[in-house]
C-alpha positions in Angstrom: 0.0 0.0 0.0 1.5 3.4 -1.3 1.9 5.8 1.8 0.0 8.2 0.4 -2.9 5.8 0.8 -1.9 5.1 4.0 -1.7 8.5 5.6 -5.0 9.5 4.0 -6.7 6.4 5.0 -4.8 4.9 7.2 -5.4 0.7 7.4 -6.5 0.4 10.9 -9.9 2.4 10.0 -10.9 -0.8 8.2 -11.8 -1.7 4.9 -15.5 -0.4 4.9 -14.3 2.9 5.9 -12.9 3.2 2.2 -16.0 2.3 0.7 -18.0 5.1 2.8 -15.4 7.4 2.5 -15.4 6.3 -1.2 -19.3 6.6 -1.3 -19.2 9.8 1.2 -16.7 11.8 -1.7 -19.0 10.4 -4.9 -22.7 11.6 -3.9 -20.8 15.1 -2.7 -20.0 15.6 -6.2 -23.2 15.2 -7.3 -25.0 17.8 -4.6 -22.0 19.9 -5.2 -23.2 19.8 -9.0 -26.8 20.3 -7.9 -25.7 24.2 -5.5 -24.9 25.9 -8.7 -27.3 23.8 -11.1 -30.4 23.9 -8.7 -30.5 27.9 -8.7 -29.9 28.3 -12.2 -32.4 25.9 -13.0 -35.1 27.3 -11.1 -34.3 31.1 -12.6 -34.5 29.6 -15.8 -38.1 28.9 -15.3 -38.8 32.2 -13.1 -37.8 35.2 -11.2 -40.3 35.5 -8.7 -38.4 36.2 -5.4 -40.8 34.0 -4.2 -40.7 31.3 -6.1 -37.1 31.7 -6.0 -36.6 32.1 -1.9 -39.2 28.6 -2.1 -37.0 26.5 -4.4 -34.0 26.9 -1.4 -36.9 26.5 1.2 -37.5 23.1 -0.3 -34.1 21.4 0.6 -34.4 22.7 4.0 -38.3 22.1 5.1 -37.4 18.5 5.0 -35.0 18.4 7.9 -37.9 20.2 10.4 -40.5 17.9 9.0 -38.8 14.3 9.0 -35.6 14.6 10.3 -36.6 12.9 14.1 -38.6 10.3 12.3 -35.4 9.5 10.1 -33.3 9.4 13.4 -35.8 7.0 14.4 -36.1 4.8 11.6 -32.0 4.9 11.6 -32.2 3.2 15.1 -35.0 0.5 14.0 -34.1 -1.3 10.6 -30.6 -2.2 8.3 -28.7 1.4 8.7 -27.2 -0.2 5.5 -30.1 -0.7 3.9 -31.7 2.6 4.3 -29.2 4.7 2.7 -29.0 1.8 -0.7 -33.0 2.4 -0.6 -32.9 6.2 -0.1 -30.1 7.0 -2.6 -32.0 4.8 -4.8 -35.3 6.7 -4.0 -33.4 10.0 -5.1 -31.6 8.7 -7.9 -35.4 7.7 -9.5 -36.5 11.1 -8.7 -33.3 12.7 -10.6 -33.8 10.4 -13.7 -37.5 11.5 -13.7 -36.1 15.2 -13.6 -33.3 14.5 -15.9 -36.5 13.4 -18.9 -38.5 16.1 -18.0 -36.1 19.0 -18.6 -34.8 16.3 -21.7 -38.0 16.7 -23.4 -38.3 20.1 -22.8 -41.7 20.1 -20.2 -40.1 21.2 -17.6 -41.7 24.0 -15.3 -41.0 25.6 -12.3 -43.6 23.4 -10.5 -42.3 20.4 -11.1 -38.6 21.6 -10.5 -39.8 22.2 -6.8 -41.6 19.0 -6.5 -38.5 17.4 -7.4 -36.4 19.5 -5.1 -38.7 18.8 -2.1 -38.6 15.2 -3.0 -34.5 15.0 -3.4 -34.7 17.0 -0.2 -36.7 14.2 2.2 -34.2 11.2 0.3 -31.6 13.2 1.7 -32.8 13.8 5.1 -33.4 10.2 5.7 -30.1 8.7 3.4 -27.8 11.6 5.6 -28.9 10.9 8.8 -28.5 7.2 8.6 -25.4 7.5 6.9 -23.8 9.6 9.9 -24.9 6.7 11.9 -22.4 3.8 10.0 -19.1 5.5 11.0 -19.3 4.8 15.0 -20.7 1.3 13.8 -17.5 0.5 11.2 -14.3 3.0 13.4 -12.7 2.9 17.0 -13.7 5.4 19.3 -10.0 6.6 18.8 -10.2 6.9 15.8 -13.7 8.8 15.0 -11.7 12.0 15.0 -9.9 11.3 12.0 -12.2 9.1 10.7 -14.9 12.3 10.6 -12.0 14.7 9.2 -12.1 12.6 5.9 -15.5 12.4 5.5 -15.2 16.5 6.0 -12.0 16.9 3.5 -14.4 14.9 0.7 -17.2 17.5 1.5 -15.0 20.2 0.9 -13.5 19.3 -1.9 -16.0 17.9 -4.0 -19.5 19.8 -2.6 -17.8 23.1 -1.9 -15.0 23.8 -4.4 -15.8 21.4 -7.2 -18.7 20.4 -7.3 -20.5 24.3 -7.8 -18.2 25.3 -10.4 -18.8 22.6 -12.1 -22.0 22.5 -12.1 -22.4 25.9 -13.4 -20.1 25.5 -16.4 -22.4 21.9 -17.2 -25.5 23.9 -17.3 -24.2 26.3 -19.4 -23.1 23.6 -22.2 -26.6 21.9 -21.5 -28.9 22.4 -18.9 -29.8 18.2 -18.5 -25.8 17.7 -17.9 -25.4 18.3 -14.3 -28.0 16.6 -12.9 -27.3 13.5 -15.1 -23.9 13.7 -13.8 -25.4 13.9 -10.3 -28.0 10.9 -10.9 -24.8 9.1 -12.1 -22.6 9.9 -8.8 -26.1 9.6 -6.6 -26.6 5.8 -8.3 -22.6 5.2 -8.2 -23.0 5.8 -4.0 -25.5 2.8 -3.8 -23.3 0.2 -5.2 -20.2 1.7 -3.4 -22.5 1.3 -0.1 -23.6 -2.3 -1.0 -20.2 -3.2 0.2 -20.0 -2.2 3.7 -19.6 -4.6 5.7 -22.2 -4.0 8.8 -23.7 -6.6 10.9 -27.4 -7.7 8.9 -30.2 -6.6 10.6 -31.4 -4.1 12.9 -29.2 -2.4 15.2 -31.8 -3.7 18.0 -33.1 -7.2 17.9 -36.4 -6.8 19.3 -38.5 -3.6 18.5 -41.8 -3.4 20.1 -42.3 0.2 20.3 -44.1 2.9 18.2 -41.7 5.7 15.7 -43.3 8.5 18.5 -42.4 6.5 21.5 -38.6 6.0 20.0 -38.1 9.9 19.3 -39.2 10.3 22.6 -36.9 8.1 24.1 -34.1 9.7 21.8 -35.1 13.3 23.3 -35.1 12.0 26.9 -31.9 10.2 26.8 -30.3 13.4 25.5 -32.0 15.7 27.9 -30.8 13.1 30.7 -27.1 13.3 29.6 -25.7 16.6 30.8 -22.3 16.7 28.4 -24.5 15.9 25.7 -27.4 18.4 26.0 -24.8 21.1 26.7 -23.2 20.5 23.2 -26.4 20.8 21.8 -27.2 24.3 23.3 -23.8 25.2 22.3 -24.4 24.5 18.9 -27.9 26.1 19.1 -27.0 29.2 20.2 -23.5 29.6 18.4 -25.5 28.6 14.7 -27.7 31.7 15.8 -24.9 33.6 16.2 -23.2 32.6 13.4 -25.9 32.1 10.9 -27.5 36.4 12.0 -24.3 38.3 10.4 -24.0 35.2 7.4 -28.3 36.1 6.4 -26.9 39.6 5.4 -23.3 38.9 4.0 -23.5 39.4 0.7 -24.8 43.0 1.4 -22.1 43.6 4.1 -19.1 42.8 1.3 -20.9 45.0 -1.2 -21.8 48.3 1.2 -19.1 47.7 4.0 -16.3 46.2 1.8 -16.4 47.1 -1.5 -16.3 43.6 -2.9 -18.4 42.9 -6.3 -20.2 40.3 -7.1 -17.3 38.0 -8.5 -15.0 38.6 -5.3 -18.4 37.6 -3.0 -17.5 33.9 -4.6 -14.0 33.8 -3.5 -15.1 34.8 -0.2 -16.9 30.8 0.1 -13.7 29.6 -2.5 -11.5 31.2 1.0 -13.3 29.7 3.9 -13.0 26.3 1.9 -9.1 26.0 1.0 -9.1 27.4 5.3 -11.3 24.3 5.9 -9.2 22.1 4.0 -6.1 23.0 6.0 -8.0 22.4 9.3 -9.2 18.9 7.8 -6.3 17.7 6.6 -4.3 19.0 9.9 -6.8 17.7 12.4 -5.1 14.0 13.0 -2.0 15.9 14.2 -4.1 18.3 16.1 -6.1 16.0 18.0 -2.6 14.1 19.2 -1.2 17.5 20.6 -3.6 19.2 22.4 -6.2 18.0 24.7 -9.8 18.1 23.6 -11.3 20.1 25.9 -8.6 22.7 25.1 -9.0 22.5 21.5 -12.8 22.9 22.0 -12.6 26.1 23.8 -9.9 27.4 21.7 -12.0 26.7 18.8 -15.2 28.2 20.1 -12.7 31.5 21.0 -11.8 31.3 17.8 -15.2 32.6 16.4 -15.5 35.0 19.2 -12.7 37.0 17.9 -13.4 36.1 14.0 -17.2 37.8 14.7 -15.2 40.8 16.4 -12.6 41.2 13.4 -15.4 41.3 10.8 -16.9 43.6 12.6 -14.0 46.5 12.3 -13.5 45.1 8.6 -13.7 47.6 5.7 -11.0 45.6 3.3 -11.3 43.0 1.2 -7.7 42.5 1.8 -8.6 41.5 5.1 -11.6 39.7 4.6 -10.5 36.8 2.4 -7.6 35.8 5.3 -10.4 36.1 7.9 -12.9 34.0 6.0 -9.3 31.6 5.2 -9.3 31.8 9.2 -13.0 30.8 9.4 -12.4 27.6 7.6 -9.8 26.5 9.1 -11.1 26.8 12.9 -15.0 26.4 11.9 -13.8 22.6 9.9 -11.8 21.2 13.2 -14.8 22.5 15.3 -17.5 20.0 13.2 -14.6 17.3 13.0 -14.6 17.3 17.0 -17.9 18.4 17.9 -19.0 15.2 15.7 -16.9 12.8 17.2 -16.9 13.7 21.1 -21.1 13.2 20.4 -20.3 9.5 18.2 -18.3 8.3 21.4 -20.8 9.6 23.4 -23.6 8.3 22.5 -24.7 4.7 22.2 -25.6 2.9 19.0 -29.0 2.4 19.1 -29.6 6.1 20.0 -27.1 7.5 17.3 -29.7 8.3 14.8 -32.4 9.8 17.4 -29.6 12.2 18.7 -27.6 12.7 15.4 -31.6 13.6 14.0 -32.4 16.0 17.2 -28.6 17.7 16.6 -29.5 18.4 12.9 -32.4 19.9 14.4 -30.4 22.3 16.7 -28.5 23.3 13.4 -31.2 24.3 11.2 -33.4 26.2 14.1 -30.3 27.7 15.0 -29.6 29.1 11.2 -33.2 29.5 10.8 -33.6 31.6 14.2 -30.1 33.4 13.2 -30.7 34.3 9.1 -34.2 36.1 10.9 -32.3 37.9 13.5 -29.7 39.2 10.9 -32.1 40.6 8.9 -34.0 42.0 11.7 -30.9 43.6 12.9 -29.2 44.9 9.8 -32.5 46.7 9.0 -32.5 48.2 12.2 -28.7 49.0 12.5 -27.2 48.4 9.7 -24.9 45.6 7.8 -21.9 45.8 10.9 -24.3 45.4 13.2 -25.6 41.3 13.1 -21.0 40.7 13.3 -21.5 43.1 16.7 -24.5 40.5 17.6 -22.8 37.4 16.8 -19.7 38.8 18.6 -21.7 39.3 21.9 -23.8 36.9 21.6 -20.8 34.1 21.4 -19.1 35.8 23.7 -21.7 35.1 26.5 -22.2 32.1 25.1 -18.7 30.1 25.9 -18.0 31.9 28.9 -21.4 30.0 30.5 -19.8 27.3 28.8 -16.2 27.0 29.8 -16.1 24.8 32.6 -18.0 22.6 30.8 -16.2 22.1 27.5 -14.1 20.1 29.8 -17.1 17.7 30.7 -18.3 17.7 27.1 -15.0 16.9 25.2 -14.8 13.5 27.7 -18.5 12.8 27.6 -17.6 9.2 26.6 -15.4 8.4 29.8 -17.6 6.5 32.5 -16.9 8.2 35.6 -14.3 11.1 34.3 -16.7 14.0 33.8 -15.3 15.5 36.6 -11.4 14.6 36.6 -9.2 17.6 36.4 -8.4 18.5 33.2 -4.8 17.7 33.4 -5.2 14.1 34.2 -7.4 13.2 31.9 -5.7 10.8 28.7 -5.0 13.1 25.5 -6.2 11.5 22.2 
């Protein structure tokens, strides 16, 4: 095996791990065809800001509808099998879209039906998904593990897949999402040969969807470093998502940047995120976890505080470069202190109520900002998000140290210093 193979994935992970990793990097390329393609599809077919605002509405409205029923259904039946039958599920739906714009019929009815649809596949094929890795890596090793399956969404859904997906609909505006029902279809097989125990994850289930999601909730709201991450990650998503609702106006008034340097801005915080990906193995060996959490979270304190006092673009690509970096390590960790956490049969129900606390929290945030920068101005939501982070990890700080060792029986409250680095 070539090093390079070895250091990227290294052979203690496990054979499966290639194949999701394989299938994690594939279907990225296809939804990272489908950011640019989706929008320019639907203003082919209208510009009613309405219309418009609805088409991104439908990729989101599935999470708050079904995403606790698709934790649940993750902790009932073959994890396996659900993401084969969901990928499958969206792949029919792409083909069907794929014809339709093909024949020329297509409308913007039909693109949002098909949106929506791709939208709930999703919800129920990512959330089980997310559930596999604790099932196939060693607690040790989720760290890492998770940093791959980040670097692949980087690459391929943030950088790649967009810009390719625009320059595909401009030579034909069937090619990207043929290429994405390709890379969607390609996921399944690559799936089909993880090796995870047959069955469900619990022998015996006598209980009803509702009674599972509230067993899920409970057993969350009864683990104290558990719920705490999840405020955190509410209330630092509402932060963090208030000055992000208005950014595109704040590089235009506050910083002078056009519309083509607004692009680099994401193109930035990406190549930062792939630094703090790739980096994060040697990270995690160095510093302790509950330090590296709170140096993290301080991190975005002072990156909300900087882009408040910003007026240059020269500083503003570093600081979204910065951004990346530190926000990347922060979802590589926050993801794997939860997955050691929490036990199998509740990692659906939990991952489900966590995706949860991420979409209220943008959702509660993109209102705030907008609210905010009407009221005061385009500087003001980064003033907001500073404060409001601020507060936030300083009722928090004690805990990080409980949260980052949620998995050790009996060494929530060990000092610090002796507790084992990973």
């Amino acid at each position: 095996m070539s090093p390079i193979v070895e250091t990227v994935f290294p052979s203690r992970l496990g054979v499966s791990f290639r194949w999701l990793v394989a299938s994690s990097w594939t279907t990225n390329i296809g939804d990272g065809l489908m950011m640019a393609a989706g929008p320019l599809l639907v203003a082919s077919q209208t510009h009613d800001p309405v219309l418009v605002a609805a088409a991104a509405i439908a990729r989101q409205l599935p999470w708050l509808l079904f995403g606790l029923v698709a934790g649940a259904l993750a902790d009932r039946l073959d994890r396996r099998v659900v993401v084969m039958a969901m990928d499958g599920a969206r792949t029919i739906v792409l083909v069907g879209l794929c014809a339709v714009i093909y024949s020329g019929q297509v409308n913007i009815w039909l693109v949002l039906a098909a949106m929506f649809l791709v939208g709930v596949a999703e919800v129920f094929a990512d959330t089980t998904t997310s559930t596999l890795m604790p099932m196939l890596v060693d607690k040790r090793d989720l760290g890492i593990a998770n940093a791959r399956i980040q670097f692949g969404f980087l690459t391929a859904n943030q950088l790649i897949g967009p810009a390719l997906g625009a320059l595909l609909f401009a030579a034909g505006m069937v090619w990207p999402f043929l290429i994405q029902t390709i890379c969607v279809g390609l996921g399944v097989v690559l799936v089909s040969q993880i090796a995870t125990p047959k069955g469900a994850v619990r022998a015996h289930v006598d209980t009803h969807v509702r009674q599972d999601i509230v067993e899920g909730v409970r057993w969350l709201a009864g683990n104290g470093p558990v719920r705490t991450l999840a405020l955190v990650i509410v209330a630092f998503n509402i932060t963090w998502a208030a000055p992000w609702s208005v950014l595109v106006l704040w590089t235009l008034e506050r910083v002078g940047i056009g519309e083509a340097g607004f692009g680099l801005l994401t193109t930035a915080s990406a190549l930062g995120g792939l630094l703090g990906t790739f980096a994060y193995g040697r990270i995690e060996k160095r510093v302790p976890l509950a330090t590296l959490m709170r140096a993290v979270l301080l991190c975005e304190v002072v990156f909300h505080l900087a882009m408040a006092f910003t007026t240059s673009p020269y500083a503003a690509y570093p600081l979204m470069f910065f951004f990346g970096a530190y926000a990347f390590v922060w979802g590589t960790l926050s993801n794997a202190v939860r997955q050691r956490a929490v036990p199998t049969e509740f990692q659906g129900r939990v991952g489900s109520v966590y995706m949860l606390c991420v979409m209220g929290g943008m959702l509660i945030g993109s209102l705030l900002g907008g609210l905010i920068a009407q009221q005061w101005g385009v500087t003001a939501p980064w003033w907001f998000a500073f404060v409001g982070s601020g507060l936030t990890l300083a009722l928090v700080w004690r805990e990080l140290a409980k949260i980052a060792h949620a998995d050790e029986t009996g060494g929530a409250h060990l000092p610090e210093e002796s507790r084992p680095g990973r």
